[in-house]
Each structure stands twice: as C-alpha cells, then as structure tokens.
KETI-768885 format. One record per residue (C-alpha): x, y, z; residue in one letter. Coordinates in Angstrom, 1 decimal, always signed. Each point is the difference from the previous one (the first is absolute). Last residue first. Example, Ala and Ser with C-alpha at 12.3 -4.5 7.8 and 13.67 -1.06 7.14 Angstrom:
<pts>
px,py,pz,resn
+13.7,-1.1,+7.1,S
-1.4,-3.4,+0.7,A
</pts>
This chain:
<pts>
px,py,pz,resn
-4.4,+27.1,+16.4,X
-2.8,-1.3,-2.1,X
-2.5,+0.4,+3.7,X
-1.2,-3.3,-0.6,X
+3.4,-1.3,-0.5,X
+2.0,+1.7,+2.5,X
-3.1,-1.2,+2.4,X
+0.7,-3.8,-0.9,X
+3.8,+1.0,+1.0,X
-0.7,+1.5,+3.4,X
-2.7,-3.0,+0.5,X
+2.6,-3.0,-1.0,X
+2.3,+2.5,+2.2,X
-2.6,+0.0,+2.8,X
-0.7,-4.0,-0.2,X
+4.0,-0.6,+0.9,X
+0.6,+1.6,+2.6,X
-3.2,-1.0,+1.4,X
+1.9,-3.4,-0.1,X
+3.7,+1.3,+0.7,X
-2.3,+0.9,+3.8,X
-1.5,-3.3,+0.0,X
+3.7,-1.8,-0.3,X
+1.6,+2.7,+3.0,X
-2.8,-0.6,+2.0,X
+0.7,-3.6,-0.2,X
+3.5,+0.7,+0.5,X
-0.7,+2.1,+3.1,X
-1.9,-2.7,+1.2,X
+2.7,-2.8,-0.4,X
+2.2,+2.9,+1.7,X
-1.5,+0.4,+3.1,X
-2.7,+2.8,+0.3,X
-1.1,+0.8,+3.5,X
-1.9,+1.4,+2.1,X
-1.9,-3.9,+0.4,X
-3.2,+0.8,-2.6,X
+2.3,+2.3,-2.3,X
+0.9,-2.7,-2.6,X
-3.8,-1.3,-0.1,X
-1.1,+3.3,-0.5,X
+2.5,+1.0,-2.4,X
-0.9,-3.3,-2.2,X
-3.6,+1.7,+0.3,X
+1.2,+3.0,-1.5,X
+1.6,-1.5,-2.4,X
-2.4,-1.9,-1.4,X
-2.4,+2.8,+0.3,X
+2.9,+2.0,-2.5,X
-0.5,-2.6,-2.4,X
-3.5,-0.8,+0.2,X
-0.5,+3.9,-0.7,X
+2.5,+0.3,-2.8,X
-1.1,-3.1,-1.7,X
-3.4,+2.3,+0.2,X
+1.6,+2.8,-1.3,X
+2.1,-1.7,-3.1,X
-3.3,-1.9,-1.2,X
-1.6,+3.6,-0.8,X
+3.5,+1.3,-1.0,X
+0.2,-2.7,-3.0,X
+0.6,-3.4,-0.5,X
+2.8,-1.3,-2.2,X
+2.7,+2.8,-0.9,X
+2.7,-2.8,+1.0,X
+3.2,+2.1,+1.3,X
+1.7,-3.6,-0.6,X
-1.5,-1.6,+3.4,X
+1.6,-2.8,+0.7,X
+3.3,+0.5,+0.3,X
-0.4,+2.0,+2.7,X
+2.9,+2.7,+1.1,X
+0.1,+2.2,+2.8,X
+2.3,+1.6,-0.3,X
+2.7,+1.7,+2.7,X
+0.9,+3.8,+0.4,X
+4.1,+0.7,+1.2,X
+1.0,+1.8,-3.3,X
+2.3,-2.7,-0.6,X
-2.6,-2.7,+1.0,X
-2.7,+1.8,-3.0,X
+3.0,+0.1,-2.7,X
+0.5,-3.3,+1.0,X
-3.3,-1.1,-0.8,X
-0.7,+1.7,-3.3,X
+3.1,-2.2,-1.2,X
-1.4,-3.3,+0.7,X
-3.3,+0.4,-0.7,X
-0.7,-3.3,+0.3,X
-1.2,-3.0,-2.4,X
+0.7,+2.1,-3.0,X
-1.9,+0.8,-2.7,X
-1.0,+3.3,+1.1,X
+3.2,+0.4,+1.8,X
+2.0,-0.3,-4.0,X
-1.9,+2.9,-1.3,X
+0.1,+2.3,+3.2,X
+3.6,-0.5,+0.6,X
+0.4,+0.3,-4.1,X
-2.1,+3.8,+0.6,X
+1.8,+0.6,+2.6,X
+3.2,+0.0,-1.7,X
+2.7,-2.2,+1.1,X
+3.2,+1.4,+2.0,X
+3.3,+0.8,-1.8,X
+2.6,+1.9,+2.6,X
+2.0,-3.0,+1.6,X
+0.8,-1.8,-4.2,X
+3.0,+0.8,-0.7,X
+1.0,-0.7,+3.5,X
-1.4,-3.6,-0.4,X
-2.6,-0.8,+2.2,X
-2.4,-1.3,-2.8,X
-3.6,+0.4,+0.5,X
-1.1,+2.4,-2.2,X
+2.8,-1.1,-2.4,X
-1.6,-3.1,-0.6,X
-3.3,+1.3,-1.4,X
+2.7,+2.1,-2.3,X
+1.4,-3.3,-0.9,X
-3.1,-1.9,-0.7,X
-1.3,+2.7,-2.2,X
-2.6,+2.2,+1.4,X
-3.7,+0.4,-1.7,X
-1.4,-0.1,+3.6,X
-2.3,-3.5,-0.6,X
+1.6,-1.5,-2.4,X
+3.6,+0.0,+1.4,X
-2.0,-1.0,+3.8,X
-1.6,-2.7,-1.5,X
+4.1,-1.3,-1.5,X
+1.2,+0.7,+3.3,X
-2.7,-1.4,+2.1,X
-2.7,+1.2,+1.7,X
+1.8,-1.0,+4.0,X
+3.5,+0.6,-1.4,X
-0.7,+3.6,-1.5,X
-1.4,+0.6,+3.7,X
+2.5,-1.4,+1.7,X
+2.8,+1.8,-1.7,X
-2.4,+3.1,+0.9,X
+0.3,-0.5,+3.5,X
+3.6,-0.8,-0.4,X
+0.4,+3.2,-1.3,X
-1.9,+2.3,+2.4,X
+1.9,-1.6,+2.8,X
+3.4,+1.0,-1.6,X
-1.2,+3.2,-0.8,X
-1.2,+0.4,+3.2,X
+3.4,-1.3,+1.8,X
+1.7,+2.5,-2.1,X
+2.4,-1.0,-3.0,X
</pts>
C-alpha cells in the first residue's frame, strides 16, 4: 500500500475510534465490517477509502477532523481548527466588521510593539502569529454570514 494510503487509513481508523464504532454504524449507514475495511491494511482491502459524505458525517460529530486534516498536510496547507466555534451563524456582518476592526488594530498594535527594536524575536512572531489566526478567524465567520445573506 502507499505511504498515503497508509496515512489516510489510520487517519480514518482514528476517526471511527474517536465517535465510536457503534455511533459511527448509525451515523454513515455502514456495517461494522465495511467501517472496518476503510481502515484495514490488508491487501484486500489497499484500494477501499471512505466516502466523503461518511468523512463528513462522522467529523461533525467528531472531536477532530481527523481525516479532513491529513488530506490538508498531504497537500502541504495546514488548518486551523477551533473547537469552539462550530461555523455558529450568531451575529451577523454588522458585528463581523467591527470585531474585524478591533481585530486587525490589535494587531497592528502587537506589530508595533514587535517592530519597536528592528526586530521581531520569536515570542513576538508568535503573538503575531495568534492575532493574525484571530482575524483569520472573524473574516470566515463574515465570508460565511455573507454566503447566507447573499443565499449563495
């Protein structure tokens, strides 16, 4: 089997594991032995994958989306995941802008501070790095609160 095979499976072993076997039965419509088989590494079994639509099923009750992850790291993009913040539809684009606005002051100002000596050591890079995932964060609550104005 390849190495992304491989990787793809136990990511999805863990993600059967992490719902449960008998939740993750009810919640695909997939036996136990054909969930199983999705994960096996038995030469039988190298070419059978889960559907998306189970991936999708079992990561919205996961705790992680275990298998949407490594598909990001073996194209070489990373997630940022909170699991916090369930794609909430709460508040709207008017309180969107102005979270946007303290957000990206915040950051500016942590630049300022960083940028005061010429130079950024890492402790500041990683708090610029924690207030940038942070506007990150408020414009795809506003991307998705503007899908839902617009109905698209």
């Amino acid at each position: 089997m390849s190495s992304i095979g491989n990787y793809l499976k136990k990511h999805t072993e863990a993600l059967v594991k992490d719902v449960g076997l008998e939740t993750a039965c009810s919640l695909t419509g997939k036996s136990k032995a054909t969930l199983g088989r999705y994960y096996s590494d038995s030469d039988e079994h190298t070419d059978r994958f889960m559907p998306v639509d189970a991936v999708a099923a079992l990561e919205k009750a996961a705790s992680y989306p275990h298998v949407t992850s490594a598909l990001a790291e073996l194209r070489g993009a990373s997630m940022s995941y909170d699991a916090d913040r369930k794609n909430a539809p709460g508040g709207g684009v008017n309180s969107d802008v102005i979270a946007l606005s303290q957000r990206f002051a915040m950051l500016m100002a942590e630049y300022q501070q960083s940028i005061e000596d010429g130079v950024i050591t890492i402790n500041e890079a990683k708090r610029l790095l924690r207030e940038t995932l942070a506007l990150q964060h408020v414009l795809i609550d506003m991307k998705l609160h503007l899908e839902e104005e617009s109905g698209t």
